[in-house]
PDBQT receptor file of N, H, CA, C and O in Angstrom, charges set to zero:
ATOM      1  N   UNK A   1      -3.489  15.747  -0.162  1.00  0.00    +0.000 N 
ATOM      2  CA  UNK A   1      -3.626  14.322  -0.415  1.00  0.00    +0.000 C 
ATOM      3  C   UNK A   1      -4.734  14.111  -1.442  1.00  0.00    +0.000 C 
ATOM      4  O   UNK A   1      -5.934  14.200  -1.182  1.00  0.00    +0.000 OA
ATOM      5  N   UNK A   2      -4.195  13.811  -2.679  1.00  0.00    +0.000 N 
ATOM      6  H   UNK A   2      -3.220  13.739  -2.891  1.00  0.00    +0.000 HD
ATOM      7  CA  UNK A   2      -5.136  13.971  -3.969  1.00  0.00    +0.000 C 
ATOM      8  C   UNK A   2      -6.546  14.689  -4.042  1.00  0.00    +0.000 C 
ATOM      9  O   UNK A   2      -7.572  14.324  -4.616  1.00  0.00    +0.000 OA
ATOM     10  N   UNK A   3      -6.271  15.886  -3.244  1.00  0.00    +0.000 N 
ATOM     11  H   UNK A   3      -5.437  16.182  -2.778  1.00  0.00    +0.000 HD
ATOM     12  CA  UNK A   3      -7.196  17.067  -3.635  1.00  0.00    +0.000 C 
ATOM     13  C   UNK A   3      -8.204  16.980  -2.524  1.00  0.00    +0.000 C 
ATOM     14  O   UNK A   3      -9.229  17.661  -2.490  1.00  0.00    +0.000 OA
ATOM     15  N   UNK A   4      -7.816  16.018  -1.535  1.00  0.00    +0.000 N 
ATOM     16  H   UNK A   4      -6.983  15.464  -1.562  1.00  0.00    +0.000 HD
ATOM     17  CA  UNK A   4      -8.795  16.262  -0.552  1.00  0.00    +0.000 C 
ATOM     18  C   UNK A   4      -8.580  16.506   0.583  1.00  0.00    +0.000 C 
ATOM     19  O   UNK A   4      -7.550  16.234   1.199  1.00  0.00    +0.000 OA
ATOM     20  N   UNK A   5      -9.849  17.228   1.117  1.00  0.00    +0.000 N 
ATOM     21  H   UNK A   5     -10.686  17.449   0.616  1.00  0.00    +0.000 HD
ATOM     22  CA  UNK A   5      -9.470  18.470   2.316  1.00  0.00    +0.000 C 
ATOM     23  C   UNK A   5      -9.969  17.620   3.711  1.00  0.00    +0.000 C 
ATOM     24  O   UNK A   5     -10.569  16.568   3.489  1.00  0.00    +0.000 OA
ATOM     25  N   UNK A   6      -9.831  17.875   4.634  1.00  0.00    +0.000 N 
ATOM     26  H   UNK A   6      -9.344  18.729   4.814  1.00  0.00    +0.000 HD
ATOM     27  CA  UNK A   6     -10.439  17.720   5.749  1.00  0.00    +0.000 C 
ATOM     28  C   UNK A   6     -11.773  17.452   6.035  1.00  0.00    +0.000 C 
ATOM     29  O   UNK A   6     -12.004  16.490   6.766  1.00  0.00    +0.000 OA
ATOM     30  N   UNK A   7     -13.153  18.441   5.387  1.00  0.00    +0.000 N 
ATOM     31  H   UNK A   7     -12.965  19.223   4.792  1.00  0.00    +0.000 HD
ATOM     32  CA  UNK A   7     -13.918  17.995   4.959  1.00  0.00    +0.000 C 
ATOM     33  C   UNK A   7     -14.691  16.834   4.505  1.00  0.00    +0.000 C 
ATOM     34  O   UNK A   7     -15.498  16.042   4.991  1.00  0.00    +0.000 OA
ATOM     35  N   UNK A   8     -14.137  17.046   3.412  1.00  0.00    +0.000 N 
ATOM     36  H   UNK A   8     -13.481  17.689   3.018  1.00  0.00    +0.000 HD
ATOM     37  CA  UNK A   8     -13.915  15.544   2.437  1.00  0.00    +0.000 C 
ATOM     38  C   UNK A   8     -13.774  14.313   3.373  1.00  0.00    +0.000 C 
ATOM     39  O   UNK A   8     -14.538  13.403   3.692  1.00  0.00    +0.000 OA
ATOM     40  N   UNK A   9     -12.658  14.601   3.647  1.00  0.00    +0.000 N 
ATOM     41  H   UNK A   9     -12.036  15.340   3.387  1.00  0.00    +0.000 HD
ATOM     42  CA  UNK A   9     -12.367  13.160   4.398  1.00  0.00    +0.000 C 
ATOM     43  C   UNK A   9     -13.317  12.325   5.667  1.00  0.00    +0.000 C 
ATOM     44  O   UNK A   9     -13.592  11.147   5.896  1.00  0.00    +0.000 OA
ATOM     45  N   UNK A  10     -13.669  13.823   6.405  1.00  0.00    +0.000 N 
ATOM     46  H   UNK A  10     -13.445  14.780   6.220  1.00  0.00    +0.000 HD
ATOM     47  CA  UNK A  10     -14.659  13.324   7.234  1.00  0.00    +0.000 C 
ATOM     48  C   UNK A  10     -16.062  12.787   7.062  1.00  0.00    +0.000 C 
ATOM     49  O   UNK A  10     -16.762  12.143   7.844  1.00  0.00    +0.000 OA
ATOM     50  N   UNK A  11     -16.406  13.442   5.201  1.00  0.00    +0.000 N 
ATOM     51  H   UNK A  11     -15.837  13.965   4.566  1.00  0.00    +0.000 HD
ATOM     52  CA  UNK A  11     -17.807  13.057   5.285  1.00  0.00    +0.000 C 
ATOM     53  C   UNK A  11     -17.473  11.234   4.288  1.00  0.00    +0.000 C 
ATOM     54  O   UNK A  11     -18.224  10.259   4.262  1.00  0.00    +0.000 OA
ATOM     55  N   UNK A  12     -16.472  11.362   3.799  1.00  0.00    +0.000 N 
ATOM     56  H   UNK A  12     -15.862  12.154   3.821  1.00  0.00    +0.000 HD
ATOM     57  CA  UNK A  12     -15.962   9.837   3.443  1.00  0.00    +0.000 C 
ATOM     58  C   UNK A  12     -15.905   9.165   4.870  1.00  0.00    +0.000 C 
ATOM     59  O   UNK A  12     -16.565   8.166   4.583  1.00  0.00    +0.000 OA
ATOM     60  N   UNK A  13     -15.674   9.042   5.843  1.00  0.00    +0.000 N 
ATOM     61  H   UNK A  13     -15.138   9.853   6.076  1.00  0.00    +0.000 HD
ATOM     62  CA  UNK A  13     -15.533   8.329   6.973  1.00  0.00    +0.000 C 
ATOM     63  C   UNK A  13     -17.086   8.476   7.500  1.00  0.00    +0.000 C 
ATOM     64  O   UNK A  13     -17.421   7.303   7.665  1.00  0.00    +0.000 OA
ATOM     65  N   UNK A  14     -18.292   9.368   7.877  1.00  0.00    +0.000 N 
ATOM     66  H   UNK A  14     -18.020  10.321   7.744  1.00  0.00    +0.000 HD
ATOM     67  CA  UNK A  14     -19.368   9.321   7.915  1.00  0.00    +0.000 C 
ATOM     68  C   UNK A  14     -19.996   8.522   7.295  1.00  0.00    +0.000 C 
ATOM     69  O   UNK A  14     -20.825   7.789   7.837  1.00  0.00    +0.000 OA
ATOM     70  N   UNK A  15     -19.706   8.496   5.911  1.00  0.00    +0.000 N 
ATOM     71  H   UNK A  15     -19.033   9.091   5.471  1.00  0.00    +0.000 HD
ATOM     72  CA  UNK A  15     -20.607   7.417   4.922  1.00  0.00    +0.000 C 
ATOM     73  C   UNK A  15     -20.034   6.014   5.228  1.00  0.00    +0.000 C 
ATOM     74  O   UNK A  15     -20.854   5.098   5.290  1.00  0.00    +0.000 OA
ATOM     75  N   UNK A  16     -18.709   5.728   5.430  1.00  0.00    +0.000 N 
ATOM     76  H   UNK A  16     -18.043   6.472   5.380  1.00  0.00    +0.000 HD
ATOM     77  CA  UNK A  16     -18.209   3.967   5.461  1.00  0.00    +0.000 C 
ATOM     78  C   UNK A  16     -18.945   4.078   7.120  1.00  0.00    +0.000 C 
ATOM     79  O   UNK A  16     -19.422   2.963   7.329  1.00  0.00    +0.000 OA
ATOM     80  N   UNK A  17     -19.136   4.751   8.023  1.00  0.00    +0.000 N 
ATOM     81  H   UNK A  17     -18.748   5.657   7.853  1.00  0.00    +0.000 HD
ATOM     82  CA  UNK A  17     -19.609   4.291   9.610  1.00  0.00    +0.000 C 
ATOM     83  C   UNK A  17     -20.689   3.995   9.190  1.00  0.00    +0.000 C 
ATOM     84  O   UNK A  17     -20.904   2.801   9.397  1.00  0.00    +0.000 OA
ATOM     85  N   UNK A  18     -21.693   4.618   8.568  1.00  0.00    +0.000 N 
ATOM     86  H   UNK A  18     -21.518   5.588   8.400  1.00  0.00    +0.000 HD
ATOM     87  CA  UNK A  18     -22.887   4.226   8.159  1.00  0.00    +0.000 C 
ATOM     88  C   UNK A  18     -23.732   2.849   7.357  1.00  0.00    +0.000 C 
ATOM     89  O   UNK A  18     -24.738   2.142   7.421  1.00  0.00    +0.000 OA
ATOM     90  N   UNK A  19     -22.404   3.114   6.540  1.00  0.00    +0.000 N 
ATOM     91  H   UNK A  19     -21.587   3.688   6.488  1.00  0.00    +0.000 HD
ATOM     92  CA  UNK A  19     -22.695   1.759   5.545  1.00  0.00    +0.000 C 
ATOM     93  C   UNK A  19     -22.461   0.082   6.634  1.00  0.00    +0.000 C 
ATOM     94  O   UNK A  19     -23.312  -0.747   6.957  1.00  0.00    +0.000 OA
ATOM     95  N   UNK A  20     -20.728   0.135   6.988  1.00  0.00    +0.000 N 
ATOM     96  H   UNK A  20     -20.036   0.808   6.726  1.00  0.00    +0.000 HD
ATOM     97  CA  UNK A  20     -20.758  -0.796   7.612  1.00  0.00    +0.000 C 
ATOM     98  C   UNK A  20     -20.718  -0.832   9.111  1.00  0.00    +0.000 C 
ATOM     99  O   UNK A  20     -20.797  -1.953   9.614  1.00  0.00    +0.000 OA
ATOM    100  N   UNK A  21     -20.604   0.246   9.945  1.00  0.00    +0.000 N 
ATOM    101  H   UNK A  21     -20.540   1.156   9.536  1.00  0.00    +0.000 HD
ATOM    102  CA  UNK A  21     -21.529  -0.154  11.616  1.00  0.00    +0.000 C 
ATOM    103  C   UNK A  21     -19.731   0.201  12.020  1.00  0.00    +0.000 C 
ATOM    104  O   UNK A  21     -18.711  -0.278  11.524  1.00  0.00    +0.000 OA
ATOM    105  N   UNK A  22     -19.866   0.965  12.830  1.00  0.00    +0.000 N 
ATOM    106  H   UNK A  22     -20.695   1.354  13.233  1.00  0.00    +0.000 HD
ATOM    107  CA  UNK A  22     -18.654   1.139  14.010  1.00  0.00    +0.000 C 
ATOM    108  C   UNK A  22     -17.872  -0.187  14.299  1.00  0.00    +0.000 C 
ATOM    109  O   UNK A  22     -16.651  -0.325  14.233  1.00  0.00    +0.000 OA
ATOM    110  N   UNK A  23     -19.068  -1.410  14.727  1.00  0.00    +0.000 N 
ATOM    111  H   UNK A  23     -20.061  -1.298  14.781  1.00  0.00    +0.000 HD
ATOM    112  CA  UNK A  23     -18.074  -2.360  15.510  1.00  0.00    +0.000 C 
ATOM    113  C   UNK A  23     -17.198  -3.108  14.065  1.00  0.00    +0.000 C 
ATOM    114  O   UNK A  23     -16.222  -3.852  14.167  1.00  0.00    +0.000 OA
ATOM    115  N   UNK A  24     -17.731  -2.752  13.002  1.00  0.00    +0.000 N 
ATOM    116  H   UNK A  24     -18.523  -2.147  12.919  1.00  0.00    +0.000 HD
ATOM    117  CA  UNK A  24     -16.348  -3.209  11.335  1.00  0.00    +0.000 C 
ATOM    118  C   UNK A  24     -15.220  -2.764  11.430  1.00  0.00    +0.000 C 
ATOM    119  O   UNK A  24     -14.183  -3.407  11.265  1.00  0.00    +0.000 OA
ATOM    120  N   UNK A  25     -15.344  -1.310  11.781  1.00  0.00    +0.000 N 
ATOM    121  H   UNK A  25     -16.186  -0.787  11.915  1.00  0.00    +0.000 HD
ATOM    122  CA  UNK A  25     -14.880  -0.593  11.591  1.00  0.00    +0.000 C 
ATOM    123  C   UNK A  25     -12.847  -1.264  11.926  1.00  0.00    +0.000 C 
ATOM    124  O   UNK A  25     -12.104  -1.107  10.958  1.00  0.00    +0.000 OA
ATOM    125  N   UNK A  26     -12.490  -1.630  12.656  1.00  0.00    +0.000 N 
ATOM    126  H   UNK A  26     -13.094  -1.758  13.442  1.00  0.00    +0.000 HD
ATOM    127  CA  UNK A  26     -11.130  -1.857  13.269  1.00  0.00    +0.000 C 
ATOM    128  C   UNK A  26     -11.070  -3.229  12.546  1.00  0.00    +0.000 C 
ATOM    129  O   UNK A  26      -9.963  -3.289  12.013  1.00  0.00    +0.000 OA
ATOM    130  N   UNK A  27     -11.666  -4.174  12.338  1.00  0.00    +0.000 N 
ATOM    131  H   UNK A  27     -12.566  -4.125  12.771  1.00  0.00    +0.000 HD
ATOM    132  CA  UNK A  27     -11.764  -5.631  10.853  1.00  0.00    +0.000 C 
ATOM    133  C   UNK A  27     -11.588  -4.424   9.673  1.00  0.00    +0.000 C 
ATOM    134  O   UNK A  27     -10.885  -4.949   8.809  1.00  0.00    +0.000 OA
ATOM    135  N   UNK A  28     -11.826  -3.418   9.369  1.00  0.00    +0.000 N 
ATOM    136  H   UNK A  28     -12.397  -2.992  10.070  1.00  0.00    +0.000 HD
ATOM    137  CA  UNK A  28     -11.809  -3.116   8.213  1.00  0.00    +0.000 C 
ATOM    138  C   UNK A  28     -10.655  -2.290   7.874  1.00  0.00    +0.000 C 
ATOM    139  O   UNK A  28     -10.347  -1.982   6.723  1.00  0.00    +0.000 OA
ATOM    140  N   UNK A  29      -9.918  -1.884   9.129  1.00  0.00    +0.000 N 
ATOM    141  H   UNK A  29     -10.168  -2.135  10.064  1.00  0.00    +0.000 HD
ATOM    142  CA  UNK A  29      -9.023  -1.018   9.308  1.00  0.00    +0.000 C 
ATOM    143  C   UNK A  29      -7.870  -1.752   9.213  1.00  0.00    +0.000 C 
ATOM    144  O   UNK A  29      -6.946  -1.383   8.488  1.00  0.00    +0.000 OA
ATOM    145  N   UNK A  30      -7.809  -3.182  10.154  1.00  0.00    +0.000 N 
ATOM    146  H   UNK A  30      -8.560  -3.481  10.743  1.00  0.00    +0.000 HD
ATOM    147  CA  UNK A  30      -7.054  -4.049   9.895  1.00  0.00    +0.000 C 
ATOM    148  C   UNK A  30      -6.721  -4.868   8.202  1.00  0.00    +0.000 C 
ATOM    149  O   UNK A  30      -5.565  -5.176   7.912  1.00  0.00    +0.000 OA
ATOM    150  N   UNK A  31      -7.462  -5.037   7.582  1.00  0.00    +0.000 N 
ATOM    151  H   UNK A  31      -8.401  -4.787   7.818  1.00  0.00    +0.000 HD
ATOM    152  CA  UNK A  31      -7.979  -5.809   6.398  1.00  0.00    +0.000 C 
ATOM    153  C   UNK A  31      -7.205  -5.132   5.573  1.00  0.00    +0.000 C 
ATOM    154  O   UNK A  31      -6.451  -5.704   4.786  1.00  0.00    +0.000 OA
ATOM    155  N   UNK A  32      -7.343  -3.382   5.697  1.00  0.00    +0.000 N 
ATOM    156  H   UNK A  32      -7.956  -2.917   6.337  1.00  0.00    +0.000 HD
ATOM    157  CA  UNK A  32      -6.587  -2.108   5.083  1.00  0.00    +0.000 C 
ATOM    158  C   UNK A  32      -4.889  -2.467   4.977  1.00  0.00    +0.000 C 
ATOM    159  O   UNK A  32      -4.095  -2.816   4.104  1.00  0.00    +0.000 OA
ATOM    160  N   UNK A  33      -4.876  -2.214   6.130  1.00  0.00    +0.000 N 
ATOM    161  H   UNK A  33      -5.521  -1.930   6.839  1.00  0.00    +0.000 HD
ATOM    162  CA  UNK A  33      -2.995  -2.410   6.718  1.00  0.00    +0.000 C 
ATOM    163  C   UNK A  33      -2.625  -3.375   6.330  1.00  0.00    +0.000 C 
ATOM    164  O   UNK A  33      -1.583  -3.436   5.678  1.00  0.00    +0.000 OA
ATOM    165  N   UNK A  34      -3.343  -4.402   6.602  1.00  0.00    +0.000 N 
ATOM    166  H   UNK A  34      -4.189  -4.353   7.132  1.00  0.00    +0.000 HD
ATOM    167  CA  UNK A  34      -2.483  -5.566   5.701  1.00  0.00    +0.000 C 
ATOM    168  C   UNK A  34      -2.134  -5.735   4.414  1.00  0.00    +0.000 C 
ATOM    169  O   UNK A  34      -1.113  -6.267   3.977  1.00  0.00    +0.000 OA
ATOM    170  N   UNK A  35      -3.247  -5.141   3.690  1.00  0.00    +0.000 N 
ATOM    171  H   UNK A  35      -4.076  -4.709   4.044  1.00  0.00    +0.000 HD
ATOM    172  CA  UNK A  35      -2.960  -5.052   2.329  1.00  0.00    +0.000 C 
ATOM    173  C   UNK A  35      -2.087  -4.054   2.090  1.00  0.00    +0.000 C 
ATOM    174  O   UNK A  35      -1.833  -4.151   0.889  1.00  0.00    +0.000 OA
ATOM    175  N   UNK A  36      -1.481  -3.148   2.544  1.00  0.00    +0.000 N 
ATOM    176  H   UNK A  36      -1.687  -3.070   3.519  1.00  0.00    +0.000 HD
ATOM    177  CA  UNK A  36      -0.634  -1.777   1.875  1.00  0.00    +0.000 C 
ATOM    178  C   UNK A  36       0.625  -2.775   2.553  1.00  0.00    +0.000 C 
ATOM    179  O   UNK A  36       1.606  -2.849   1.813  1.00  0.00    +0.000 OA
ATOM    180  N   UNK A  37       0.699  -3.311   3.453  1.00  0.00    +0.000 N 
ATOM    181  H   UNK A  37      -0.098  -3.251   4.054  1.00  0.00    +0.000 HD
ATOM    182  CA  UNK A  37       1.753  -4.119   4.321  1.00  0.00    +0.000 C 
ATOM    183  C   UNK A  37       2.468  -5.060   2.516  1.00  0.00    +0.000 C 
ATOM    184  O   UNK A  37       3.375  -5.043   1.684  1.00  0.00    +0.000 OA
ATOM    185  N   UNK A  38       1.297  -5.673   2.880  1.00  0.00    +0.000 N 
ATOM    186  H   UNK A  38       0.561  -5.687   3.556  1.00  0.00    +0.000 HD
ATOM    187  CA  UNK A  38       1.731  -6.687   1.665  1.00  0.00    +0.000 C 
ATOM    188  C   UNK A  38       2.308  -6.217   0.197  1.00  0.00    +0.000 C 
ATOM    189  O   UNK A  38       3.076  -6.777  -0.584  1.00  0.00    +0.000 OA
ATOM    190  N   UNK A  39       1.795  -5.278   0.160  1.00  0.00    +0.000 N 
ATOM    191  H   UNK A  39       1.171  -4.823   0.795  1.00  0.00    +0.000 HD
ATOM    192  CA  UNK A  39       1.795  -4.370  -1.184  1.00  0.00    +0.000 C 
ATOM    193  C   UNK A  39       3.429  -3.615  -1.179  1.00  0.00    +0.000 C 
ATOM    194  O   UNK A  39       4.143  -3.587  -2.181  1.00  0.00    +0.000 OA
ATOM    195  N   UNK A  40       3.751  -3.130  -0.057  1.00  0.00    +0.000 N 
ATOM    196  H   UNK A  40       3.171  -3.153   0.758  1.00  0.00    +0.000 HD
ATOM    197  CA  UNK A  40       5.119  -2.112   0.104  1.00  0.00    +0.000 C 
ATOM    198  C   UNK A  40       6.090  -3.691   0.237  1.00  0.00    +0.000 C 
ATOM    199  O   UNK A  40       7.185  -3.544  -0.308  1.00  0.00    +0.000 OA
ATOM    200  N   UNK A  41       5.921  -4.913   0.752  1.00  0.00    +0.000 N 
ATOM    201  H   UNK A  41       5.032  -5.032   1.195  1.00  0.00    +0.000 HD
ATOM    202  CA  UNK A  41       6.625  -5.843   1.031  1.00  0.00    +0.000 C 
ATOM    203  C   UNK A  41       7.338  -6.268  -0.960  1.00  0.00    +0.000 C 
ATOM    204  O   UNK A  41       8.389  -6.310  -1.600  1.00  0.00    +0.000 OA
ATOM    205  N   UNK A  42       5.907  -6.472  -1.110  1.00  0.00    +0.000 N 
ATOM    206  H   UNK A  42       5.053  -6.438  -0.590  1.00  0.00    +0.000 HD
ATOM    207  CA  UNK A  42       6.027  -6.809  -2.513  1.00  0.00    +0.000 C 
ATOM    208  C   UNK A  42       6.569  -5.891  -4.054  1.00  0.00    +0.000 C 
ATOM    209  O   UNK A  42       6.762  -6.290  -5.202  1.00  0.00    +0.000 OA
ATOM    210  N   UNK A  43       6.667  -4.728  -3.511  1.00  0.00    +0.000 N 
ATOM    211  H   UNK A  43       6.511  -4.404  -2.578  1.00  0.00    +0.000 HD
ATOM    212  CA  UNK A  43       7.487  -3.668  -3.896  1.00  0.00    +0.000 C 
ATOM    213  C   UNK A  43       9.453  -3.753  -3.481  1.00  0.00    +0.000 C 
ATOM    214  O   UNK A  43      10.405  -3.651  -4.255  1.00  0.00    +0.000 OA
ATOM    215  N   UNK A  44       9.440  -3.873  -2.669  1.00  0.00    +0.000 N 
ATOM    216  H   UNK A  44       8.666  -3.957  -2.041  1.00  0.00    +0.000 HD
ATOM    217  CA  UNK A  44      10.785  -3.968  -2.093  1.00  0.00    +0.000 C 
ATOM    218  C   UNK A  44      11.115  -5.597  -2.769  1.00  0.00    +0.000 C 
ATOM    219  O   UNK A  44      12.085  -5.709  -3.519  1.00  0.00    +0.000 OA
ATOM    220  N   UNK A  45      10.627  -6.290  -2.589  1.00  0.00    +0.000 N 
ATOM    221  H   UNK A  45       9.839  -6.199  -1.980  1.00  0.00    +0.000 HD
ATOM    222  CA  UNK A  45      11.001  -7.976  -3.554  1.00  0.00    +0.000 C 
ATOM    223  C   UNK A  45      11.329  -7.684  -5.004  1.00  0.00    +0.000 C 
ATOM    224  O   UNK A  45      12.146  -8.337  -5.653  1.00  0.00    +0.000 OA
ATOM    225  N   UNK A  46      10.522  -6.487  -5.541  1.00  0.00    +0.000 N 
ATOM    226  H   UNK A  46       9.859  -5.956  -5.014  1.00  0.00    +0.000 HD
ATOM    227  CA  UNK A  46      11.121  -6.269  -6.962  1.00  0.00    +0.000 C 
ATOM    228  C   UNK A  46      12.113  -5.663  -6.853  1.00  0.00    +0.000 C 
ATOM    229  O   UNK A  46      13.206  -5.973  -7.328  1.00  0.00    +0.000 OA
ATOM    230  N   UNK A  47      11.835  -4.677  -6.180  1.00  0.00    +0.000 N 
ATOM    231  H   UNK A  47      10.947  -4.425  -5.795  1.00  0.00    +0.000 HD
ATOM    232  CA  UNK A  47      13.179  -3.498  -5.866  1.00  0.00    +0.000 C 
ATOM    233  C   UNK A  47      14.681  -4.279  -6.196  1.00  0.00    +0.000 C 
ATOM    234  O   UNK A  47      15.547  -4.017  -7.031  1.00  0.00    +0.000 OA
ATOM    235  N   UNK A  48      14.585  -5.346  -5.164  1.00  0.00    +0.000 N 
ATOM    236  H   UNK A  48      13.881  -5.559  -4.486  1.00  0.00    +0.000 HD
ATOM    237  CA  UNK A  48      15.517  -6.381  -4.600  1.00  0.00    +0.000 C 
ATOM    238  C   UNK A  48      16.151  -7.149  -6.011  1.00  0.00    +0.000 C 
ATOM    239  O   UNK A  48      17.284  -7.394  -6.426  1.00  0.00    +0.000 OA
ATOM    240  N   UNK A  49      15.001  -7.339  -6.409  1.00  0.00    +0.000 N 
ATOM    241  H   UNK A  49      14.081  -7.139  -6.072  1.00  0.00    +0.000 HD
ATOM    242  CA  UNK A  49      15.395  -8.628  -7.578  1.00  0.00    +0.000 C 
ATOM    243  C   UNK A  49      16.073  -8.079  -8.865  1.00  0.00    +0.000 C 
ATOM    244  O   UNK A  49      17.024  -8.619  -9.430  1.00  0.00    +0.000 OA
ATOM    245  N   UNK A  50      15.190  -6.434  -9.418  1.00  0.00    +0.000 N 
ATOM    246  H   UNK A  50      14.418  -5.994  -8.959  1.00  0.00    +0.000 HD
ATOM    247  CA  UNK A  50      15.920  -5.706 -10.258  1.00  0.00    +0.000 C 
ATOM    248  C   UNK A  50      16.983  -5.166 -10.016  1.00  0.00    +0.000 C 
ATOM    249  O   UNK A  50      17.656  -4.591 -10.872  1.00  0.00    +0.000 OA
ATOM    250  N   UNK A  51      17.265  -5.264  -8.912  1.00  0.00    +0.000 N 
ATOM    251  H   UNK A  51      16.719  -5.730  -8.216  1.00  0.00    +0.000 HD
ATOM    252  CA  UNK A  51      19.111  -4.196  -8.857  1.00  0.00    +0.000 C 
ATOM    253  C   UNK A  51      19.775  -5.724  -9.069  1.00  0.00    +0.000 C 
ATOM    254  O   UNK A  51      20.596  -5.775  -9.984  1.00  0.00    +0.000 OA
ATOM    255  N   UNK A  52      19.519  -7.014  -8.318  1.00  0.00    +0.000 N 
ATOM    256  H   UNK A  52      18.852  -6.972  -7.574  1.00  0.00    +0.000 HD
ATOM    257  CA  UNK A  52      20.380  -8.179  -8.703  1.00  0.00    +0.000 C 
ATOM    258  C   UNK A  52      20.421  -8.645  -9.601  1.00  0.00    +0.000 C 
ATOM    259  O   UNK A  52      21.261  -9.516  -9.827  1.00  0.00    +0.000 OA
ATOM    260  N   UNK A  53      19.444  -8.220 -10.567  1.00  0.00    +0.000 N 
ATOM    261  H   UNK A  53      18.762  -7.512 -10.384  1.00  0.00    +0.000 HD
ATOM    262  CA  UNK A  53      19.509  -8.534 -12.134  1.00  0.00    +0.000 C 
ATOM    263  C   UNK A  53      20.202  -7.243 -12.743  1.00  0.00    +0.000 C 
ATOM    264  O   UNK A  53      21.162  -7.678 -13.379  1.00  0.00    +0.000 OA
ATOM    265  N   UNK A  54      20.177  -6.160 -12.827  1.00  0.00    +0.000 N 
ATOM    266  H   UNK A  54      19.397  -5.807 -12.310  1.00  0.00    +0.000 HD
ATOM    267  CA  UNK A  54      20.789  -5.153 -12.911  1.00  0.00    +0.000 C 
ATOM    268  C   UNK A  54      22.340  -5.682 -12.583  1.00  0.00    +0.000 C 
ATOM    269  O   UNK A  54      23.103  -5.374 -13.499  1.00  0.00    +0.000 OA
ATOM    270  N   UNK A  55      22.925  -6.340 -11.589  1.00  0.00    +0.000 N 
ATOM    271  H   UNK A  55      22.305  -6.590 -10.845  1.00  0.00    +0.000 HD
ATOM    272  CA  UNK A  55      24.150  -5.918 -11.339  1.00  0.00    +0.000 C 
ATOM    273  C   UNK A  55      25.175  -7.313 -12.006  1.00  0.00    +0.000 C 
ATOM    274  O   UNK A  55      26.350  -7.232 -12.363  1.00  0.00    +0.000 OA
ATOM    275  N   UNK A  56      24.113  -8.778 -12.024  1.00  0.00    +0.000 N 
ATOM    276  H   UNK A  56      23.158  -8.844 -11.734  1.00  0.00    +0.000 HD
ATOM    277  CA  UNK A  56      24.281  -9.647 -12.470  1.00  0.00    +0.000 C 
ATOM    278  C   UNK A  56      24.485  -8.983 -14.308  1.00  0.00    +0.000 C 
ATOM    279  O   UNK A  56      25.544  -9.358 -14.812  1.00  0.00    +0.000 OA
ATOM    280  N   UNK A  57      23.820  -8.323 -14.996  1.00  0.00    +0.000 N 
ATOM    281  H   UNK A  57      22.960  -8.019 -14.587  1.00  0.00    +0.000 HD
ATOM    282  CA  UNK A  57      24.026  -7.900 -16.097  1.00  0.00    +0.000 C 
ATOM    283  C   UNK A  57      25.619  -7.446 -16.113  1.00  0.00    +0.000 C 
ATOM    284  O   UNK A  57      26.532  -8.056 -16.669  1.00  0.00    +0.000 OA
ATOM    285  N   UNK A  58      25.707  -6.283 -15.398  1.00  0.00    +0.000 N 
ATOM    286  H   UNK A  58      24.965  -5.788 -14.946  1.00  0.00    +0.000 HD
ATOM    287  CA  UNK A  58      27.075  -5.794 -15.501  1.00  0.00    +0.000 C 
ATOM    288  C   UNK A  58      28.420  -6.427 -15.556  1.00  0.00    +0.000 C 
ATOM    289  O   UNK A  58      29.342  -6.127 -16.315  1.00  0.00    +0.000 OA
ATOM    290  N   UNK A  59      28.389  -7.514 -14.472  1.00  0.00    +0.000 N 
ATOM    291  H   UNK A  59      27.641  -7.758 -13.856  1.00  0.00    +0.000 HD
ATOM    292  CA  UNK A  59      29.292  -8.962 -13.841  1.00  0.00    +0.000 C 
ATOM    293  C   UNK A  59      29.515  -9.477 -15.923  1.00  0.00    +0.000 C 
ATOM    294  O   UNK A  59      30.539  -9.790 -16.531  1.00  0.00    +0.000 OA
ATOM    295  N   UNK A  60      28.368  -9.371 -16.315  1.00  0.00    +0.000 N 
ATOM    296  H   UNK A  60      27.537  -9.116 -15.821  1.00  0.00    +0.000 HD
ATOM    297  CA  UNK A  60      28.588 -10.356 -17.582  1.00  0.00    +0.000 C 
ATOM    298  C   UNK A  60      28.751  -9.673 -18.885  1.00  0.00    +0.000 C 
ATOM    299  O   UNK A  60      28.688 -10.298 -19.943  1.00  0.00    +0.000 OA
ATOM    300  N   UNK A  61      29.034  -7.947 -18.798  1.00  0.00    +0.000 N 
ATOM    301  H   UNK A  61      29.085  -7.440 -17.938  1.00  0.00    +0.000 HD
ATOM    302  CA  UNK A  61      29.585  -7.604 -19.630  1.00  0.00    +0.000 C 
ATOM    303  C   UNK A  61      30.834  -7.036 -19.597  1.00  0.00    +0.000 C 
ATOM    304  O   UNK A  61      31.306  -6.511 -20.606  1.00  0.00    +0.000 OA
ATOM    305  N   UNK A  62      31.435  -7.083 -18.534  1.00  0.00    +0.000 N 
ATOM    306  H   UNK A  62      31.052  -7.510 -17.715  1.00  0.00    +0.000 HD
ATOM    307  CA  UNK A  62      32.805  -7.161 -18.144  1.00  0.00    +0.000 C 
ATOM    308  C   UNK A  62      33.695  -8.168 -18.163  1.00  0.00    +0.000 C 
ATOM    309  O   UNK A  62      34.877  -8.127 -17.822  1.00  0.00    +0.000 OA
ATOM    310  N   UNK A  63      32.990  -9.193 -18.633  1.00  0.00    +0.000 N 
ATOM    311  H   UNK A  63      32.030  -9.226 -18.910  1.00  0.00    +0.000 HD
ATOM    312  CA  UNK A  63      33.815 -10.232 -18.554  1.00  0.00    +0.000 C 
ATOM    313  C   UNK A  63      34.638 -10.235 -20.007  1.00  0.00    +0.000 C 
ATOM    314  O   UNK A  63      35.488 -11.096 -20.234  1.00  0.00    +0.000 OA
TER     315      UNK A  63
């Protein structure tokens, strides 16, 4: 996962407990999820919209 080991990861999670305090920690975890939530939602809306523009194209050169 972009070059980082186990290690790594734990002393990245040491430094955010430190910075912002254990009891953040699940507000910050939450705050996280929502945004990748929103983000994969808003991915699939394009997804969605380019194949119906995609297929709407085709409809109008067959005609």
């Amino acid at each position: 996962m972009f070059g980082l080991g186990m290690p790594e990861l734990i002393v990245i999670l040491v430094i955010i407990v430190i910075i912002f305090g254990a009891g953040k920690l699940p507000e910050i975890g939450s705050g996280i999820g929502k945004g990748i939530k929103n983000f994969k939602d808003a991915t699939k809306k394009e997804e969605v919209t380019k194949k119906i523009d995609d297929n709407d194209g085709d409809e109008e050169t067959k005609a």
